[in-house]
N, C-alpha and C positions, 0 to 999 in steps of 0.2 A: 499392556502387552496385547496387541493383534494378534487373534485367532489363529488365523493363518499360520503368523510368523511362530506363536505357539508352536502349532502343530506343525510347523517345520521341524523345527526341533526337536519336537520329540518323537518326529519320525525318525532323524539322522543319529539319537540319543540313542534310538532301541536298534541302531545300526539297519534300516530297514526293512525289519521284522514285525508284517502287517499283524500277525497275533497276538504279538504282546502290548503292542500300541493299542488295539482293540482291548484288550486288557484292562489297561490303563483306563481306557475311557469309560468301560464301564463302572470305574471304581468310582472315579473324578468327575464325568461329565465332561470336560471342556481341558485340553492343552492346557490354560491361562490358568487354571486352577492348581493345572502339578506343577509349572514353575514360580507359584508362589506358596509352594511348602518346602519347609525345610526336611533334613534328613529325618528326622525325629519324625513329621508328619507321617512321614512315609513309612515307615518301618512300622507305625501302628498298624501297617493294616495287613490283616496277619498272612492274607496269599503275595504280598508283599517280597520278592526275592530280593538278596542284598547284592547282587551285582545289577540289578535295574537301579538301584538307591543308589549304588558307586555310578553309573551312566548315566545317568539323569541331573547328579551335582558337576559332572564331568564334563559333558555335550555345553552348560549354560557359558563357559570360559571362550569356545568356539563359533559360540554366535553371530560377533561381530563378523569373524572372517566368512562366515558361511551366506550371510547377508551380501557381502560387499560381493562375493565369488558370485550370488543372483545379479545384481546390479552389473556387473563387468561383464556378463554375459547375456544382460537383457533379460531374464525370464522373474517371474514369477510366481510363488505356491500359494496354487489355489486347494483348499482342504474339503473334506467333507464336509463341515459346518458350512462353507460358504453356499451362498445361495446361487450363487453361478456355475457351483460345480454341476455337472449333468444329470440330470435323474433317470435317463436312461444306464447309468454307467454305475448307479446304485443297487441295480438288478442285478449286474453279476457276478457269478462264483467270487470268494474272494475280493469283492471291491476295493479297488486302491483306497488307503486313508488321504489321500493327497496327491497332487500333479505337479510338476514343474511345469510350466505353460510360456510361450513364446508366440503370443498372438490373441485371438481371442476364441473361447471354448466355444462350442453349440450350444443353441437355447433346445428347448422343450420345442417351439414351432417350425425348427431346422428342420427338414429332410435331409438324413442323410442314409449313406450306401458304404459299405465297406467292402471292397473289392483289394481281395488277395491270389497268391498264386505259388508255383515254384518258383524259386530261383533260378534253376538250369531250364528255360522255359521254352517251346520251340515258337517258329516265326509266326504259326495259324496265332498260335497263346499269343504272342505279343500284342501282335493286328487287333485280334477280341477283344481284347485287356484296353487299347488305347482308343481304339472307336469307342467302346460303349461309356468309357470315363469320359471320354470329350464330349459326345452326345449329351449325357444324363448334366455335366457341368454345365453345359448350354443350356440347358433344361433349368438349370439353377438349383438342382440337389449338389450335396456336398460329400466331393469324395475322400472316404477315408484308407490309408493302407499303412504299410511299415516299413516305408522305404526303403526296404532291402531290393536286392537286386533282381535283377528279372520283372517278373509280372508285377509285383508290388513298385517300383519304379516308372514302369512305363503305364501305369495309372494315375500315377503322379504325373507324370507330363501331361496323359492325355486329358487334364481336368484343366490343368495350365494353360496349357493349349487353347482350350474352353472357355477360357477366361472366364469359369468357375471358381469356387473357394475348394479348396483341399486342405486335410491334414493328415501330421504325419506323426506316428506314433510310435517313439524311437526306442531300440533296443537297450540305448547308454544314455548316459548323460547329455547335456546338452553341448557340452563344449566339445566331444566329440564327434567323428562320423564313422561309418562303418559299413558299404565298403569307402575307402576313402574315395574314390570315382564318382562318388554322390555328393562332396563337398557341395558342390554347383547348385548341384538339383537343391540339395537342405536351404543354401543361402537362398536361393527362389523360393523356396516355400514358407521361409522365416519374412521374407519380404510381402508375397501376396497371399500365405493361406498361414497355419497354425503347427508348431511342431510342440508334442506334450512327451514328455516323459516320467515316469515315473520316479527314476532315478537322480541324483543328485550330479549337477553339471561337470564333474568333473570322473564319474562313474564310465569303466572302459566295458564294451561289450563281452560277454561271455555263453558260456554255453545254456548258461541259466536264465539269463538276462533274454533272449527272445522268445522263448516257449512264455513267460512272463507276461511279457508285453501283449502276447497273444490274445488273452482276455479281454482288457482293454479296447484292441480294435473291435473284439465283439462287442463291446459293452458300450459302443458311442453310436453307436448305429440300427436302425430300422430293420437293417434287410446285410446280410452278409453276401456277396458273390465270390465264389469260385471260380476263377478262369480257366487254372489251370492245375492238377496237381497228381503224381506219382503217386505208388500204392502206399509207400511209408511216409509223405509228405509231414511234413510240420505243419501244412497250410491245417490240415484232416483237426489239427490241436484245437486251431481257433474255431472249427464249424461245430466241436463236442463244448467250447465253450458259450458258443452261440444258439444251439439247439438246449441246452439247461436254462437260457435267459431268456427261452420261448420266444428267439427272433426268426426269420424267416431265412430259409438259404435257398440260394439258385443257384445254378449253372450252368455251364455251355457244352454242349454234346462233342464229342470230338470223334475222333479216328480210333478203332478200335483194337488198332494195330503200336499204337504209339503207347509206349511206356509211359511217358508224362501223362497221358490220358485215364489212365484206371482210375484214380483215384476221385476223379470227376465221375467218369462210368459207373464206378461203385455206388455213388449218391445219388445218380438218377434211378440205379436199380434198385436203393433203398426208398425211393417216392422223392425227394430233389425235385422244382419244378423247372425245367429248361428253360435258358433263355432264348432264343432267334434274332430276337431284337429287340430295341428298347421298349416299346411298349406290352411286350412280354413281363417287365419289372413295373410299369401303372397294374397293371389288369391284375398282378399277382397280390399287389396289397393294396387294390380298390383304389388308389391315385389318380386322380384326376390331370389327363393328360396337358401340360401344358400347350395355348394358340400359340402358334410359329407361324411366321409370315411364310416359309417354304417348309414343307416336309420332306425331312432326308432323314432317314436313320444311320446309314453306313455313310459317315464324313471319312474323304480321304484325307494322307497325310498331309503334312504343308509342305509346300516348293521348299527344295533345299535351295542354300544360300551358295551362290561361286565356291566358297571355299569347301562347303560341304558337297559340291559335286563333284569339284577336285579330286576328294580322298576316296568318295565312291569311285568313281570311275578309274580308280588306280587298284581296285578290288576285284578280285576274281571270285568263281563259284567254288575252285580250291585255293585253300590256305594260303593267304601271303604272310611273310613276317612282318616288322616294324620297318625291321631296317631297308626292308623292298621300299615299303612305304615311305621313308625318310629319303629313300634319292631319287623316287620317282616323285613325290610330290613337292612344289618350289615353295612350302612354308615352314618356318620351326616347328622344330621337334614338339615343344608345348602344344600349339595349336594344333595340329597333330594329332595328339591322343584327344585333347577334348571335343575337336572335331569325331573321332570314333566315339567317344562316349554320346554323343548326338546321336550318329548314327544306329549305336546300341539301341537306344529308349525309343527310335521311328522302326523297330524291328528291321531294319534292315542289313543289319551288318551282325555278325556272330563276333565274339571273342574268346579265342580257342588258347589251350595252356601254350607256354611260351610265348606270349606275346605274340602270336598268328593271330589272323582277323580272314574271315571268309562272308562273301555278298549271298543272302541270303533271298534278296526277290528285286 
């Protein structure tokens, strides 16, 4: 029995409850060694509960399908025992006993950056967020976030963009997405960067499931950045997870009138070191700046394509709907919205409730 696939098991055994698998291991040492005891084994040991002895004989009938569900959807669990797991991601609070993984993890020599934000994010946040991921990806650091909407997406692109490595550290299972408008963006990053979860492929998001995941993106990374975030943010989760894993945080000064903004505000008044630009992120953790044949720190966006100046240009500074959009623009419906969802992640286009869409720069 492979370690791993051990400790798949009896992660999905103890129904993904990191305490008691921890538990476990320190009784046993090693996954491979609780699935070759019998009940009996197990009940001798007297912290031993007997509904983990009922789950433990019960999870082993499931294996096979729980294997083939990895295979049909491509991923693989990589464990704490493995020696590819991260040992940055050992450091923090709560470290996951094991990953789903869809690509390949970070080594020890990776630099990487984890840049988050709101989701309800304004056009300055967007801009920030995809310039300095596309830069630092140029750079050849690796950006990480959680592909949720907003800020955490348009860092996603802007690494893509970059034709850097990115990953993406999901709030569900693998075989899910969440918003579903990120289908796209996920299949691009399954293609050319890394998508991990914690959770098991077929796991649907919840309200548990991204404060969760939050650790994690602290825990793969060097240097945590902040683009963007409100006074109550969920982003504020990951930077109290990352400040205990004694990583670094930055972020970017804003307007001190904009509600998205305090929460950023508040970190730089707690000592937060500001970013300006990218070589504000070398100087702050002693990096040695990568030679670039030209020096530019603010890359603009990329030329939109015909079709995407099409739907812009059918976009006003107030509100249009879909259906404005559907008879003024001469392409299907389909193309359509994923043309807006482009538009979305180049900050230039908003999506307001009801399926309105307003031109933002």
């Amino acid at each position: 029995m492979d370690e791993n696939l051990a400790m798949m098991w009896l992660f999905r055994a103890m129904r993904g409850n990191n305490k008691k698998v921890k538990q476990l291991l320190r009784g046993f040492g090693q996954a491979e060694m609780l699935w070759h005891c019998s009940p009996n084994d197990l009940r001798q040991m007297e912290w031993m509960e007997e509904d983990m002895v009922r789950d433990l004989m019960a999870a082993k009938d499931h294996l096979d399908q729980w294997q083939e569900e990895m295979e049909q959807t491509g991923v693989r669990y990589v464990s704490v025992h493995d020696e590819t797991f991260p040992q940055w991601l050992r450091e923090v609070y709560d470290a996951p006993v094991g990953l789903f993984v869809q690509g390949e993890l970070p080594t020890e020599q990776q630099k990487c950056i984890s840049m988050i934000g709101t989701r309800r994010s304004s056009a300055y946040g967007r801009a920030m967020g995809y310039d300095l991921a596309k830069a630092l990806a140029q750079d050849g650091f690796t950006i990480i976030s959680g592909m949720a909407e907003g800020i955490d997406s348009i860092c996603h692109r802007g690494a893509l963009d970059g034709g850097g490595k990115t990953i993406a550290v999901l709030g569900f299972g693998h075989k899910e997405c969440y918003p579903a408008r990120n289908r796209s963006l996920k299949e691009e990053i399954a293609a050319k960067g890394t998508l991990v979860s914690e959770y098991p492929p077929s796991t649907h998001s919840g309200k548990h499931t991204f404060p969760r995941r939050n650790r994690i993106i602290a825990g793969l990374s060097q240097l945590l950045i902040v683009v963007e975030a409100g006074k109550r943010s969920g982003t504020l989760i990951t930077v109290d997870f990352a400040l205990d894993a004694g990583r670094t945080v930055m972020t970017f000064p804003s307007n001190i009138t904009n509600p998205l903004s305090v929460g950023t505000n508040q970190l730089i008044q707690q000592g937060c070191p500001i970013i300006t630009c990218k070589e504000d992120v070398y100087a702050e953790l002693g990096w040695q700046k990568p030679i670039q044949k030209e020096e530019e720190t603010i890359l603009p966006l990329p030329p939109l394509t015909k079709q995407e100046q099409l739907v812009y240009q059918a976009i006003e500074t107030e509100p249009v709907s879909m259906e404005h959009l559907v008879q003024t623009v001469p392409l299907p419906v389909a193309e359509i919205q994923s043309l807006l969802t482009m538009l979305e992640l180049y900050g230039l286009v908003e999506r307001l409730p009801q399926e309105r869409y307003r031109k933002l720069s």
